[in-house]
N, C-alpha and C positions, 0 to 999 in steps of 0.2 A: 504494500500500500504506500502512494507516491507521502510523503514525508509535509504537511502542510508548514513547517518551517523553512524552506528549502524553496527556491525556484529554480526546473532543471532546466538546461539548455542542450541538450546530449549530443546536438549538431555543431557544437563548437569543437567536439572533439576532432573531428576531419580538418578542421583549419588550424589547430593550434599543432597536429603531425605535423601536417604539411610543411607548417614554419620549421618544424625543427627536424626537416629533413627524411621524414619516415616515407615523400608524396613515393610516386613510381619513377622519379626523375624526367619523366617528360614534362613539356611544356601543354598544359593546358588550354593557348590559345591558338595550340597550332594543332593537338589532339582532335579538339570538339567537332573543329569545322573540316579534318579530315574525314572525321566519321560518315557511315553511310547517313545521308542526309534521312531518311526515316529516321533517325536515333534524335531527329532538330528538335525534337516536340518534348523529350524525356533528358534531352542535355540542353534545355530551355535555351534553344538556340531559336531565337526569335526571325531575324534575316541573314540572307547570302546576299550579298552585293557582287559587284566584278571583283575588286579587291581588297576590300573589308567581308567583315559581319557583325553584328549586333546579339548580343546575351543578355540573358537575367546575370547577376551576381548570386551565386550560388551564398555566400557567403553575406547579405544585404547588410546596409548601415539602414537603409528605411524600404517597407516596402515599392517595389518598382525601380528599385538600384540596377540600371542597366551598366554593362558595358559597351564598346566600340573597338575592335580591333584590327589590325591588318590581318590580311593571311598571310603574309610574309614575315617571320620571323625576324625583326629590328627594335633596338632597344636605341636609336639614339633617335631625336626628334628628327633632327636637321638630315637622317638618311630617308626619313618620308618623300614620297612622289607628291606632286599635284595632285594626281589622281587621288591616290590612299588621302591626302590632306582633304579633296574635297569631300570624298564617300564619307569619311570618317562626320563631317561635319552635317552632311545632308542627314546621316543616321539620327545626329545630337539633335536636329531640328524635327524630325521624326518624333523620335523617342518622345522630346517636350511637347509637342501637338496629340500625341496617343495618351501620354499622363494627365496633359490638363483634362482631356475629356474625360478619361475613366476614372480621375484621382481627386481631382481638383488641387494638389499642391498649391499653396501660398508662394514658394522658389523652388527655386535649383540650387546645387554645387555640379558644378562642368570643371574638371578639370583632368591633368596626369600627375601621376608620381614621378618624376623622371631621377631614375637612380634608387640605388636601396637605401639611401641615406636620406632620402627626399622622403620615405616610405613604400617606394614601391616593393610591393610583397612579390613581384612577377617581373625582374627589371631589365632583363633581358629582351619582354616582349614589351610594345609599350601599349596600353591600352585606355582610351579614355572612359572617365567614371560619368555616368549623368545619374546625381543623386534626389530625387526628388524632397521636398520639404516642407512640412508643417511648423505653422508657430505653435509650439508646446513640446513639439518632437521629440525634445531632450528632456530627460530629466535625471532624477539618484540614482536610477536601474543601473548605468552603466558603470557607475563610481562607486555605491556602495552596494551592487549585487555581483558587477564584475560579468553585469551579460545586457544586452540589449533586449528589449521586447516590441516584438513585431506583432502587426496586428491583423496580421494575414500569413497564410501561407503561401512560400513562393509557387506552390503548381496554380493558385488560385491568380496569384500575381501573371503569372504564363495564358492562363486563361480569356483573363481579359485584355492585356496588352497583344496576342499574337493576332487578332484581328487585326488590328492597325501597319503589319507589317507582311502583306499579302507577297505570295511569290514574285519576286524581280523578274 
C-alpha cells in the first residue's frame, strides 16, 4: 500500500541512470527518428521534417515540453545548415500554435543548452527545448519534495498535440 507520507515519482529513475551513465550509450536523438516510423506514436515522436523532427520530452519540466532536433548528429550551433536553422524554427512556431490551442499557456521558455556546462544533458546532439508555461507552475514540489508534479500524462500530452503535426 503506496505510503501517504511519501510522493513517488518512479519515472525519474530512467533519467537520473541515464545521467550517471547506466543509458545504452546511444544517442537518443539520433535512435528515435531512426526507428521504424510506426514506433513515432509510442517514442512520442510527434513530426518528421526533411531535416529535423519534433518530440515530447520524455522527461517534461511542464506538461507539452517539446523538443526540436536535427537528424544529423551536431553538437555545435554555428555547424547548423539554413535549412536545419529554418525547420528547427518552423517546428518552434508549430509547436506554440498547437499549445496555445490545446493548453492555453500564459508563455514559453524557447531555448538550447549549448555545452554540458551550459546544462545540456545531451551535448553532443543539440536540440531545442519549447517549454510551455503557466503563472503558478512552480512551486515547493520541486525544492522540498525533490520531484516535479505534472498534471497530465505524457501519452495524454501525445494525444492531443499529434493532431497539430499531421504527416509532412
Amino acid at each position: 500500500m503506496p505510503d501517504p507520507e511519501r510522493l513517488w515519482s518512479p519515472w525519474r529513475m530512467e533519467y537520473i541512470r541515464r545521467g550517471e551513465g547506466e543509458g545504452d550509450g546511444g544517442c537518443v536523438f539520433c535512435d528515435l527518428p531512426a526507428a521504424d516510423p510506426d514506433q513515432d506514436e509510442a517514442n512520442h515522436l510527434l513530426a518528421r521534417g526533411e531535416v529535423s523532427f519534433v518530440l515530447l520530452n520524455a522527461f517534461p519540466y511542464n506538461p507539452g515540453h517539446l523538443m526540436a532536433a536535427p537528424y544529423r548528429h551536431v553538437g555545435d550551433f554555428e555547424e547548423l545548415t539554413a535549412e536545419e536553422l529554418a525547420e528547427l524554427m518552423a517546428f518552434a512556431g508549430r509547436a506554440i500554435r498547437a499549445m496555445r490551442e490545446e493548453s492555453g499557456p500564459h508563455g514559453f521558455n524557447l531555448g538550447m543548452n549549448l555545452g554540458q556546462v551550459a546544462g545540456a544533458g545531451i551535448a553532443d546532439h543539440l536540440h531545442l527545448h519549447l517549454v510551455p508555461r503557466w503563472g503558478g507552475d512552480t512551486n515547493f514540489m520541486p525544492v522540498v519534495g525533490q520531484t516535479k508534479v505534472l498534471p497530465e500524462l505524457l501519452a495524454e500530452t501525445d494525444r492531443r498535440l499529434r493532431r497539430h503535426f499531421p504527416e509532412q
